[in-house]
C-alpha positions, 0 to 999 in steps of 0.5 A: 464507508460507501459513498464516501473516501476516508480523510486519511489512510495509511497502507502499511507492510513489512519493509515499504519497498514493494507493496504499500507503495505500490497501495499508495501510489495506486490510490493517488492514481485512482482518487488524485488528492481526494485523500490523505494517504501515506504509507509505511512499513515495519522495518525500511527496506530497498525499493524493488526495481521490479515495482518501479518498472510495473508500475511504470507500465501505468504511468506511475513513477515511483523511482524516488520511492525512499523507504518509511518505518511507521516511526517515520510517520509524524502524523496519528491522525488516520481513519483507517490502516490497511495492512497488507503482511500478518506482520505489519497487521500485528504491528498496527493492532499493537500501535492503534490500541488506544486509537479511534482508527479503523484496521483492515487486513487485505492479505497480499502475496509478497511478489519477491517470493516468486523464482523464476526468470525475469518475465517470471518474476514481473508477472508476479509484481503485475499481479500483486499491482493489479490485486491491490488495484482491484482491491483498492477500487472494490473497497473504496470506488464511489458514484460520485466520481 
């Protein structure tokens, strides 16, 4: 899809409270209202206070961030998902069956996994942010910007 960003994208793991938002947050950031973009997860669960102070650090306030399931989502009309758990990639295989809709796997490391200290644990979400941020870029960073 070089050249080109896609109409509609949708960005999907396992709860919604870390890394989709972040995913989603990070290309509106990059690409303003050059695209449709939601995101979503498998099951709802609790923002994280850790994404929403490293996504602050770039001037992204996710603080009202409320949790969506892809039942939540009313609109079908995506060109293409990105799932960032095995689990959320297994959901959308199963729901876009009968779709026209392109499916991406961008494994991603889920940042609540890391132990450690606070200054431990926010490097992990630092990293996670910038990972999918690079991504984000490499995957769809046009010339035409």
């Amino acid at each position: 899809m070089s050249g080109q960003l896609p109409g509609a994208i949708l960005f999907v793991c396992s709860q919604n409270a870390i890394r989709s938002p972040m995913a989603e947050a990070l290309y509106k950031n990059l690409y303003k209202d050059k695209s449709y973009v939601q995101s979503a997860g498998i099951h709802a669960g609790d923002p994280s206070p850790f994404m929403q102070e490293v996504m602050a650090q770039k001037g992204i306030d996710l603080s009202h961030h409320k949790a969506r399931t892809l039942q939540d989502i009313q609109d079908s009309l995506f060109d293409i998902i990105i799932t960032l758990s095995p689990e959320a990639h297994h959901q959308a295989m199963e729901l876009t069956r009968t779709m026209a809709v392109d499916v991406e796997y961008w494994p991603t490391m889920d940042p609540t996994l890391v132990e450690g200290n606070r200054t431990q644990r926010l490097d992990a979400f630092r990293e996670c942010r910038d990972n999918l941020e690079t991504q984000i870029k490499q995957r769809f960073d046009t010339n035409d910007q």
